[in-house]
Structures are given as C-alpha cells and as structure tokens.
C-alpha positions in Angstrom: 66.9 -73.8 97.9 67.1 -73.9 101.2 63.8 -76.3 102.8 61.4 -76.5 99.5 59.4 -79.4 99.0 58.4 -78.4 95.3 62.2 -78.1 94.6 62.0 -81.5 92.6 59.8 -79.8 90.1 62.4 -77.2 89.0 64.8 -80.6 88.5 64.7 -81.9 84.5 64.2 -85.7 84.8 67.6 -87.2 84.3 69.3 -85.1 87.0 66.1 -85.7 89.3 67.0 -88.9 89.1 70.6 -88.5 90.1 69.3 -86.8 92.9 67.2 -89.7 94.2 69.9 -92.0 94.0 72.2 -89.7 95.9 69.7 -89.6 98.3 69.6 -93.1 99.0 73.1 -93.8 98.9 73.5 -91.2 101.8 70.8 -93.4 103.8 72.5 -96.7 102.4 76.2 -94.8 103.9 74.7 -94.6 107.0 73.8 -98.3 107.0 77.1 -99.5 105.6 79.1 -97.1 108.5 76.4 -98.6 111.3 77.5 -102.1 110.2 80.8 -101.5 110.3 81.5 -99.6 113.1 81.6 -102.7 115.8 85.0 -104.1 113.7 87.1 -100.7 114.8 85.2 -100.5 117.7 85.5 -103.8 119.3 89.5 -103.3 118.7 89.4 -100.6 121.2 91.3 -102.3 124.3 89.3 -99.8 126.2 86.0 -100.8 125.1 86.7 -104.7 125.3 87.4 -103.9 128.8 84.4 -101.6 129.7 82.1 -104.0 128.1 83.3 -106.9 129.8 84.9 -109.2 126.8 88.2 -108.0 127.1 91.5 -107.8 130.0 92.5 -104.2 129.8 95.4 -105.1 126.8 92.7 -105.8 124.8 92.9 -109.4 124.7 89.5 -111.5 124.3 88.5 -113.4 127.2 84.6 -113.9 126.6 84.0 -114.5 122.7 80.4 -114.9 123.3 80.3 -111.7 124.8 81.8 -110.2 122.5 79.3 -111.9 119.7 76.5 -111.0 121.9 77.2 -107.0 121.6 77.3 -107.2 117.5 73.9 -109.7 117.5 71.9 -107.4 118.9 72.0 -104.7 116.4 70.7 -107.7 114.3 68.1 -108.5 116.8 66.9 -104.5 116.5 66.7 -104.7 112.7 64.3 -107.8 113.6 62.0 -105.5 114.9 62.1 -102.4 113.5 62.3 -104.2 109.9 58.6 -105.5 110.4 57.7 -102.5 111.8 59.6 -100.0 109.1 57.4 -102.0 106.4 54.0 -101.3 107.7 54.9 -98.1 108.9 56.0 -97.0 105.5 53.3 -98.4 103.1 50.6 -96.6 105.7 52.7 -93.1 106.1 54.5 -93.3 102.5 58.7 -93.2 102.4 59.7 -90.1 102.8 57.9 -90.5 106.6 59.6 -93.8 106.6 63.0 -91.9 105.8 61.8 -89.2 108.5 61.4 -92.1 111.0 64.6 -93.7 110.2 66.8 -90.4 110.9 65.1 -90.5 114.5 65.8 -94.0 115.7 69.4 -93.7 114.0 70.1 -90.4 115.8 68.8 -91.9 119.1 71.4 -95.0 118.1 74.5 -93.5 117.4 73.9 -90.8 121.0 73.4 -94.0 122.9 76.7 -95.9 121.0 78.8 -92.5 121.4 77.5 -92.3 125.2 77.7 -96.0 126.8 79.1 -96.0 130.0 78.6 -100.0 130.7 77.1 -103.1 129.1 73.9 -102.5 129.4 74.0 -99.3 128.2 75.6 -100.8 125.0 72.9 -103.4 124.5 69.8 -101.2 124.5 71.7 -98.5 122.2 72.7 -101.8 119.4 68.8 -102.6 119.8 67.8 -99.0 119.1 70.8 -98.7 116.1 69.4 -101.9 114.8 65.7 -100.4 114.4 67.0 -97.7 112.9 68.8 -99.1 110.4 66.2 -102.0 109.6 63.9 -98.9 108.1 66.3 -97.5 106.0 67.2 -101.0 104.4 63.2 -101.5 104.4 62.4 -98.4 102.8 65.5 -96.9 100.3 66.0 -99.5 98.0 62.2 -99.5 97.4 61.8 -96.0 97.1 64.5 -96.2 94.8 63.1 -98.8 93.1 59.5 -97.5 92.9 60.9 -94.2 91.1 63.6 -95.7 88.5 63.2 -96.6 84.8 62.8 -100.6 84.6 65.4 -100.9 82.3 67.9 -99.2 84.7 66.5 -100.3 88.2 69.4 -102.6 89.2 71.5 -100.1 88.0 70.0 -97.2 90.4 69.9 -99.2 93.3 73.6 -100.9 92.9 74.6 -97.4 92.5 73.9 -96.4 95.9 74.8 -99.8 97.6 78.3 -97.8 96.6 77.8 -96.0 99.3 77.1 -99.1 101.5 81.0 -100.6 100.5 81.8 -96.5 101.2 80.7 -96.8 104.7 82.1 -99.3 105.7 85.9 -98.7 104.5 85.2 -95.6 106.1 84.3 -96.9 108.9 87.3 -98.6 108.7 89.7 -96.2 108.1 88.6 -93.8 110.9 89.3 -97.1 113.1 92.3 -97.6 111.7 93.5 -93.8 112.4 92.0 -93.5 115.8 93.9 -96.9 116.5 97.1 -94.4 117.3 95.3 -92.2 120.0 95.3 -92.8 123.5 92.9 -89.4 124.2 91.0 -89.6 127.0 92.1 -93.2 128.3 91.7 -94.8 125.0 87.7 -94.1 125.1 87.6 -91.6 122.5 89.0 -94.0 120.1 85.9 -95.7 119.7 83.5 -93.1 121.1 84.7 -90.9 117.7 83.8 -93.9 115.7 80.6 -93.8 117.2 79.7 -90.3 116.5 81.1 -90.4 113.0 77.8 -92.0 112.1 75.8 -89.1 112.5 77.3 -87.4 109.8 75.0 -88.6 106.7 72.3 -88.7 108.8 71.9 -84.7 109.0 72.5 -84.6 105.0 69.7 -87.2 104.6 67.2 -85.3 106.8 67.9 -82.2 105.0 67.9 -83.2 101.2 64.5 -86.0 102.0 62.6 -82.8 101.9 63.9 -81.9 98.0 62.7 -85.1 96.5 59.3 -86.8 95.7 57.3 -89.4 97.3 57.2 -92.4 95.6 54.4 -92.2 92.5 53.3 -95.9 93.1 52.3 -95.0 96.7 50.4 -91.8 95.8 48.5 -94.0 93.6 47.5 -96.6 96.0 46.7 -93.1 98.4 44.4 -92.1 96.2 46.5 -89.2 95.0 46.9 -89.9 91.1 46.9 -86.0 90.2 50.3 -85.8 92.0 51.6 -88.9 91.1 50.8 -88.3 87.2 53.1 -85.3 88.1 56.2 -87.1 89.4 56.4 -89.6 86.4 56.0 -86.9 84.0 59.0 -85.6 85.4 60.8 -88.5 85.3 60.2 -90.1 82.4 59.2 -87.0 79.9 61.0 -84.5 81.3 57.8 -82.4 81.7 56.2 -83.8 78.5 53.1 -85.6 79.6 52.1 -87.4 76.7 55.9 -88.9 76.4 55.1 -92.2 75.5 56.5 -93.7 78.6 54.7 -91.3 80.8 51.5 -92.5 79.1 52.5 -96.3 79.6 54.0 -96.3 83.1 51.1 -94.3 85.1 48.3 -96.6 83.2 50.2 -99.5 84.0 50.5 -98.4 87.5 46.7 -96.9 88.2 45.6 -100.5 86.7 48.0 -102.2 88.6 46.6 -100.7 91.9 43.0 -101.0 91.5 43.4 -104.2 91.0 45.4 -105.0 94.1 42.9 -102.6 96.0 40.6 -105.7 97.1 43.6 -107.7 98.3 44.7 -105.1 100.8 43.6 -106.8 103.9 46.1 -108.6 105.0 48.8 -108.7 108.1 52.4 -109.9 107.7 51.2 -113.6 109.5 48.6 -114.4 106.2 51.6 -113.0 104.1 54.0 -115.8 105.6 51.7 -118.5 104.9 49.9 -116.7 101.5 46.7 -116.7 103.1 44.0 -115.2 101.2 46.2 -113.8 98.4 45.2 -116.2 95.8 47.7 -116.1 92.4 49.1 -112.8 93.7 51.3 -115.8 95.6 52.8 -113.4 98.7 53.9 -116.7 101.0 55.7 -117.9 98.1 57.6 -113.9 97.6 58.1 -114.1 101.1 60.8 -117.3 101.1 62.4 -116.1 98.3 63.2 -112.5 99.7 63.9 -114.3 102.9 66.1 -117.2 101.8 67.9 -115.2 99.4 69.0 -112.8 102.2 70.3 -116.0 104.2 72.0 -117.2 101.5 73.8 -114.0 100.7 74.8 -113.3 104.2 75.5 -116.3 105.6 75.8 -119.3 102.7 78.1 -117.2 100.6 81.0 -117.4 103.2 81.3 -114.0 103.7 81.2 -113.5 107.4 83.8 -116.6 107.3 85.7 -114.7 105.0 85.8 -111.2 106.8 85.9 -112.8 110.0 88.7 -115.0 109.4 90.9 -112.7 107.1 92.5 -110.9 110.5 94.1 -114.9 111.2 94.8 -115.3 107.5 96.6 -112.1 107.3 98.9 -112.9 110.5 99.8 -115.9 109.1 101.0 -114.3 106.3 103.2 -112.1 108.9 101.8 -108.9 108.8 101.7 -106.7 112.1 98.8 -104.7 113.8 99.6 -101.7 111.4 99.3 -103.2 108.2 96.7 -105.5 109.2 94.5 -102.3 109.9 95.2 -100.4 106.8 94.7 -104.0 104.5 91.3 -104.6 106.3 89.9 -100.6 105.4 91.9 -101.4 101.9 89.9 -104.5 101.2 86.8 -102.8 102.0 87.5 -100.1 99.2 87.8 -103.3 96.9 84.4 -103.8 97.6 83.6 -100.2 96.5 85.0 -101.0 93.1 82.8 -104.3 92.7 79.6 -103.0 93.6 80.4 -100.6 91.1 81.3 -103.0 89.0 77.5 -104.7 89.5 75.8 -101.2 89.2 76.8 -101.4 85.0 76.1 -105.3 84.3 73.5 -106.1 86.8 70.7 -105.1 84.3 72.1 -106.5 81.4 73.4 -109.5 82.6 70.3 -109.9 84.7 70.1 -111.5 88.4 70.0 -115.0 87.5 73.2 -115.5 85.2 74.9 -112.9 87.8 73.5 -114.8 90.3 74.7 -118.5 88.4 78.5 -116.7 87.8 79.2 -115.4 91.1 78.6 -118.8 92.7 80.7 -120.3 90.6 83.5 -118.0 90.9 83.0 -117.6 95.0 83.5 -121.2 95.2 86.6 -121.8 93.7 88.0 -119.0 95.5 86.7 -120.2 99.0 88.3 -123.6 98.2 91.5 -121.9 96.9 91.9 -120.2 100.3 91.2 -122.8 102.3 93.9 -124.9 100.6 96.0 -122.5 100.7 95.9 -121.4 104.8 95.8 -125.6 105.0 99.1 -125.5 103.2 100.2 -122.9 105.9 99.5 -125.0 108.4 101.4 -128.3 106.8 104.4 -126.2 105.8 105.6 -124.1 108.7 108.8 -123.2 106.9 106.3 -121.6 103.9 103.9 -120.2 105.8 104.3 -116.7 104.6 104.2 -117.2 101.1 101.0 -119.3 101.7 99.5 -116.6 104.1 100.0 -114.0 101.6 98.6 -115.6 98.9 95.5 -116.4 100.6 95.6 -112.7 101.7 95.2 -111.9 98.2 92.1 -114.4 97.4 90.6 -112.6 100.6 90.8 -109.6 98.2 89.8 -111.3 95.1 86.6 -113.3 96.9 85.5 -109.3 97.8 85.2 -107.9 94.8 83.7 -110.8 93.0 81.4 -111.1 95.8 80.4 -107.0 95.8 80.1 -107.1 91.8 77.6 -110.7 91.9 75.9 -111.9 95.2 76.0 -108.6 97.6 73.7 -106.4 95.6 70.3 -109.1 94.2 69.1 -109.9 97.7 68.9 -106.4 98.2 67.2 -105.5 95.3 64.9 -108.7 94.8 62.6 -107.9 96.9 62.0 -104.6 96.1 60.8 -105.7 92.9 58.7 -108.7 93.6 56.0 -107.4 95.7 53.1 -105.3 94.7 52.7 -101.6 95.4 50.8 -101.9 98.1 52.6 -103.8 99.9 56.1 -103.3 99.1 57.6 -101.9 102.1 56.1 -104.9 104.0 57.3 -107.6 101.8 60.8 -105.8 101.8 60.9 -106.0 105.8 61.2 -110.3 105.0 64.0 -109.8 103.3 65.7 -107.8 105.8 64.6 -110.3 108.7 67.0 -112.7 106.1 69.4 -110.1 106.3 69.5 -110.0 109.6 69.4 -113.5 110.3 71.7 -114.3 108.2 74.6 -111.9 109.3 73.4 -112.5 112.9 73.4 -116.6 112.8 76.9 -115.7 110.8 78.4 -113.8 113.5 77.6 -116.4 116.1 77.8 -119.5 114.1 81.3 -118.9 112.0 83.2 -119.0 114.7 82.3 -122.4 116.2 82.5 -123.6 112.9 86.6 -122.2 112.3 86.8 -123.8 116.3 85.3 -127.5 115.3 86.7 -127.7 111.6 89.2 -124.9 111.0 89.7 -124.6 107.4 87.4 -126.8 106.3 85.1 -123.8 106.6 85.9 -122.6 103.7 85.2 -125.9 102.1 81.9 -126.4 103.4 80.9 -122.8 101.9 82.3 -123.5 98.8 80.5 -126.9 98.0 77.0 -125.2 99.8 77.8 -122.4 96.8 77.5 -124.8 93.5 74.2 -126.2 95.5 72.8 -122.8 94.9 72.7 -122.8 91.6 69.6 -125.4 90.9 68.0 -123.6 93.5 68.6 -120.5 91.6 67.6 -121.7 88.5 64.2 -123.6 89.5 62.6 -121.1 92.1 63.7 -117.5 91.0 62.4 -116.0 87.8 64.3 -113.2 86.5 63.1 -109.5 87.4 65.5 -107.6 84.6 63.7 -105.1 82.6 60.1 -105.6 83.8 58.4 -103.1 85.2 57.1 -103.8 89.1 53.7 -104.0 87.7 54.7 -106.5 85.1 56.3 -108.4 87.6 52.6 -109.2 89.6 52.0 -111.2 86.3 55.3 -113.7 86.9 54.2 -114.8 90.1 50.6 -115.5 89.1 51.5 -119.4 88.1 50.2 -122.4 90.5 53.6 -123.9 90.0 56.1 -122.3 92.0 59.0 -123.4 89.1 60.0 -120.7 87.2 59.9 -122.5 83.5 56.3 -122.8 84.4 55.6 -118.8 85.9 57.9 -117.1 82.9 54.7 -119.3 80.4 51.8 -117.9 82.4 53.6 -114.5 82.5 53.7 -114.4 78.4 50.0 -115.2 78.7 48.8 -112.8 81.3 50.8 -110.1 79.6 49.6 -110.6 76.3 46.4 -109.7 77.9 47.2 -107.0 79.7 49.3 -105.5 76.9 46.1 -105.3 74.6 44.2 -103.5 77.6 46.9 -101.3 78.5 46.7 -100.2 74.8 43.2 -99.4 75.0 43.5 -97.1 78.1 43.6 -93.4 78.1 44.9 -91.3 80.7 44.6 -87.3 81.0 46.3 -86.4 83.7 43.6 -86.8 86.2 41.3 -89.1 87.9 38.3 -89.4 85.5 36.7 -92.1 83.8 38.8 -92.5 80.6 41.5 -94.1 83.1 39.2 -96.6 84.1 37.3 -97.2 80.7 38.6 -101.0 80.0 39.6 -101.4 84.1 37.2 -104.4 84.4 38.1 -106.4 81.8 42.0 -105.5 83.0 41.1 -107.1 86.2 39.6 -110.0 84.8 43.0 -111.3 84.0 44.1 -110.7 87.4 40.8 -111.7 88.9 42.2 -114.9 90.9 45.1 -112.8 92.3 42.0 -110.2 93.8 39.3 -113.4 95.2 41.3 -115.8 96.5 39.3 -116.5 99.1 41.2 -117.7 102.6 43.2 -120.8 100.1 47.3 -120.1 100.5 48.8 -118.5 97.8 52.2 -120.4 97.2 
C-alpha cells in the first residue's frame, strides 16, 4: 500500500468510510493531546520555575502568568482558524490537512525545545495555528463525505479520539510525575514530544483517502467527484439511487452558490451581499454556540476547580493525578455515548437535555463543596461526593453539549464556503476556552462556589435561546440545509415553514434531473428553473443577509 493516492478506490464503501473517520479521529487526537498537554505540563515544578510562574517547589506565584502561557495557544487558533478556512476552501482539505501537520510539527519542536518564556510563547502561538486548521478542516471533511442520516454519528465518533487525547495526555503526566531525569525537564519535555506521535500517522494515511466530493464540484472537477460518491454510497454502483440523488443535489447546489462566491470573511460577519443564503446570521450561531459550550457550560469551572474539590475530599498528589487522567476516560465513554443518539435524538432535544441535566449537577456540587466549607468536621464526605458529580457533570457533558458546536457548523454553511464559515466557530471555540481560562479563576476568587451557581442558572437560560434561533440539522443533507436558512425571520418555527416550501420545489426539480457520470448537459437540463427557487440567495445585492 505503501504511498497510493488511488488506494481509496480498491476500498468498498462502508469500510472506506471507516477509514475516513479513522483519519479524522487521528487529526482530532492530536488536537485533544495539544489541549491537554499544558495541565501535566504546567505541574512540572521545573517548568513553573523556568517559565517564571512558579518558586522551584512548584508552588504558584504568578497566576496570570501562568494563564498567560495556556491563552496563547488560544490566541494562535485565532489566527490560523481564519486563515485554515480560506486556505482550505481555495487548496481543498487534504492540503488543509497537509498544512496542518506542518504548523503542528513546528509546534510541538518548539514546546519540546523551550529554553525560556519567550521561547514558550511563540511555540503556543505556532501550536495554536496548527491546531485551529485541523478543527477548521476535519470535522468538515468528515462531514462533507458522510451519509446525512449518520453525519453526527461520524463526526462524534472521532471527537473519541479528542476525549482519547486528552486522558492520554493525562496519563503520560501523571507517569512522568515520578521522574526526576534530567533535573525534572524531561518530565514535561516527553509530554511535549508525545504529540508528535498521530501527527506522522495522519500525514501518512491523508494520502489513502479522497478529497472531499463537494469541493471537487465547486473546483470544477465533477468527473472525479461523481467517482468518490459512487464509492461511498453504491459501493461502485453508479446508478444506486443515492448516488443518483446526492451528486444532483450537490452539482445543483453549487451552481447555484457559484454567483455568490465573492465574498471575504468581513461581508460574511455582517451578511453583506449574501441575500437569503443568510451567512451573518450562520456566523453568530457557529460563533455563540462555541462560547456557550466552552465557557457557559461551566466546564473550564469544572475542570479547573476539580484539583480544589478533590483535596477537600482528602485525596493526596497521587490519587489526585490518576482521578484527573480517570475522569478524562469518562469523557471517552460519553462522547461515545453521543456518537449513537446524536442523530436520532437530534441536536436540539440533545441540546435541551444536557442543559438541564448540567444544571442540576453544577448546583449539586456547588452545594455540596458549600457544605464542606460550613461543616469542617464532614468535609470529606462532602468533598468526595462532589468528586463524584465532577465525574457525573463529564460524561453528561461529553454525551450532550461537547460534540453539536463542533459539528453545527460544519453543516450550516454552503460548499463553498464551508471551511471559512467553520473558522467562526472555532474563533468561539477559542474564545470561549480562552476568556474561560482567564475569567474562571477570578470568578472562584470574588464568589467562590457560587460559580457553580451562576453556570447552572446561565444553563436553563439556554434553552429558549436554543429553541428560538437554532433549527435542527439531523438527517438533512448539507445541501438541504441551504434551504433552512433561506427565511427573512431568523426564528426557527418561521425557517423550518420556508424550508418545506423551498424543498417541495426543489424536490420536484431534483426529480427531473439526470446525471451520467459526467459534465454534459443532461445535468444541467432543469438547472434554471432549480435556481429560481434559490434565486434571492444568488442576487442579493449589497442588503445584509441576517
């Protein structure tokens, strides 16, 4: 097998699409290990002290420091996310993928090599572009080459490997925590290096798989494209009836995006010039979602506060270390967990369930450390049982709220601009963990437990806003999905009505369509009057598209 870039054609379709998935859950590994590297690192006595935030035992003496290290990777997924998006929907993924592996590799030689602050600072800005193009660009490869009905599915599947990462991340902190080789550097230095690990396996096996089909199209290469979803979804039988469907759907779909295609990510902000196609209004929801996941969920309260909740419970340095990698592997089973209801539950009721759920449990623990705190003589008894909710908020929170915002936006942009409209959802992301790194803290120093509180009541908030401004993505196809958007309103009672009427016309065109295979005339026969019903979303004029 070796390097062969036609080895995807020798693949039946089902196991093909195993293969893709395992591809990017070794690029979503890398991201999970890259995020959480810093937690075993920055126990490292040795590298507190090198870095400046830390006497040499270890102990924390500048907290803002400290926070300033870990923000920057954030600050690099800022700019490499915008620049990941347009990069990939000019060069196609697999260049994206290709691009990613470079700035990664540059990261993790920088991490594993610091020798002072600075050092450290630039290589967390170069991790942090690495990483934003691999969150840009996997789950919407991923997303552009699975079934509808099993999208959520594919991509939760290899946000496995994102919980993987990160426990094992964990746990090769937690085993180098009993090292002193080579003054205690190496502890963290290994930790570093670890990373580089799924990187060779993802440069290697992005050379078996297929660009994305919905690209080719938009690049003008059908022929080949044609050829990818007959392997995919008729196992080499090109008039499968799916086959037939999803490649008319998609040529359709693209001309008539073709005449919106002039646009920068400052008109998509504001929706400038896209008319019902509605890109400023995409934008906030891809954004805002992120945000809420990442920071409005409680999670970085929870993860970073869980270290103070397990010493109040009593537990030493040891058996903190092995809970926190533990807790992570929790997270491993809910994200599975999500991977098997996600598309049958859809996002919204997974979305409306987890908030629930999350909210009880962040006001449970916070109760429950408060009762620590007001009954000295009990306080391990409390401390443990918040312990536990700290393991009970993770996996409800992997199998409900982690996986949408990640998968969201993959879905609700067109094709030709999909990489783009996923780097918003990553500047969420990374505004969202970032602001959470630096903000959580100040908020446990002002209000202590009342943290919790405040995430808990902000999580039953988020179901109206759930409810009245994101329409539900489960089992439509992305080109279907142009039509849900195409409403003046922006409430979603009001876009699901125009969606049943746009795609009652479109269904009857569709139908009419013929497609051989190639690029001649038969697959543009009825292309016209398709783009009639989409003709708003193509001549907008310069009027905002919310």
């Amino acid at each position: 097998m070796l390097i062969n870039r036609d080895y995807w054609r020798t693949v039946p379709g089902p196991k093909l699409l195993q293969l893709i998935t395992a591809v990017s859950a070794i690029a979503i590994s890398y991201e999970g290990m890259s995020q959480g590297v810093m937690g075993a690192v920055q126990n490292a006595p040795e590298f507190g002290h090198r870095m400046g935030f830390a006497d040499k035992d270890g102990n924390i003496t500048k907290p803002s420091l400290q926070g300033g290290i870990v923000a920057m990777y954030y600050f690099g997924s800022l700019l490499g996310a915008f620049w990941a998006g347009q990069f990939s929907d000019r060069y196609g993924r697999i260049k994206g993928i290709w691009m990613a592996c470079f700035w990664c590799f540059a990261g993790v030689i920088l991490q594993a090599s610091t020798v002072n602050l600075a050092h450290m600072l630039v290589a967390r800005i170069v991790a942090g572009v690495g990483v934003a193009f691999i969150i840009v660009i996997a789950p919407a490869w991923t997303a552009e080459l699975a079934p509808a009905a099993h999208r959520g599915k594919m991509i939760a599947l290899t946000f496995l490997a994102n919980f993987s990462g990160i426990a094992l991340s964990s746990w090769v902190g937690f085993a180098t925590s009993f090292t002193e080789f080579g003054g205690g550097a190496f502890r963290w230095r290994f930790c570093f290096a670890c990373q580089a690990l799924p990187l060779f396996f993802l440069g290697y096996f992005t050379f078996l798989i297929p660009e994305s089909p919905r690209w080719l199209v938009k690049a003008g290469r059908t022929d080949e494209a044609f050829e990818i979803i007959t392997r995919l979804r008729g196992n080499g039988d090109a008039e499968h009836p799916d086959v037939q469907r999803e490649i008319k759907e998609i040529v359709a779909v693209v001309h008539m995006e073709e005449e919106s295609q002039s646009t920068n990510y400052f008109k998509m902000l504001f929706g400038i010039g896209s008319g019902d196609i509605h890109l400023g209004r995409r934008i906030q929801l891809a954004f805002w979602l992120q945000v809420l996941m990442q920071y409005g969920t409680g999670i970085a309260a929870v993860v970073i506060y869980s270290g103070t909740i397990y010493k109040t419970a009593g537990f030493d340095g040891v058996k903190i270390g092995w809970l926190s990698a533990l807790c992570m592997m929790v997270g491993i089973l809910g994200t599975g967990i999500a991977a098997f209801t996600l598309d049958r539950v859809g996002r919204r009721r997974t979305l409306y369930w987890g908030a629930v759920v999350l909210s009880i449990i962040l006001f449970v623990i916070g109760a429950l450390y408060r009762g620590a705190i007001d009954h000295p003589n009990q306080a391990q008894q409390y401390g443990t049982a918040a312990a536990s909710m700290v393991f009970v908020y993770v996996l409800v929170f992997s199998s409900s709220w982690l996986m949408i915002p990640f998968i969201y936006p993959t879905e609700i942009f067109p094709t030709w601009l999909r990489a783009k409209g996923n780097a918003f959802g990553v500047a969420g992301w990374a505004v969202g963990f970032g602001g959470g790194s630096l903000l959580v803290p100040v908020m446990f120093d002002g209000i202590g437990e009342k943290t919790f509180y405040v995430f808990g009541a902000a999580m039953l908030c988020y179901i109206p806003v759930i409810y009245c401004f994101f329409p539900e993505t489960a089992g439509r196809t992305l080109e279907q999905i142009d039509f849900l958007f195409a409403s003046k309103s922006i409430f979603t009672w009001n876009e699901e009505k125009e969606f049943a009427k746009r795609m009652a016309q479109f269904e009857n065109e569709i139908d009419r369509m013929e497609y051989d295979g190639g690029a001649g005339q038969e697959s543009k026969i009825h292309l016209r009057e398709i783009e009639g019903i989409h003709q708003p979303a193509v001549n907008g004029g310069e009027k905002g598209g919310w």
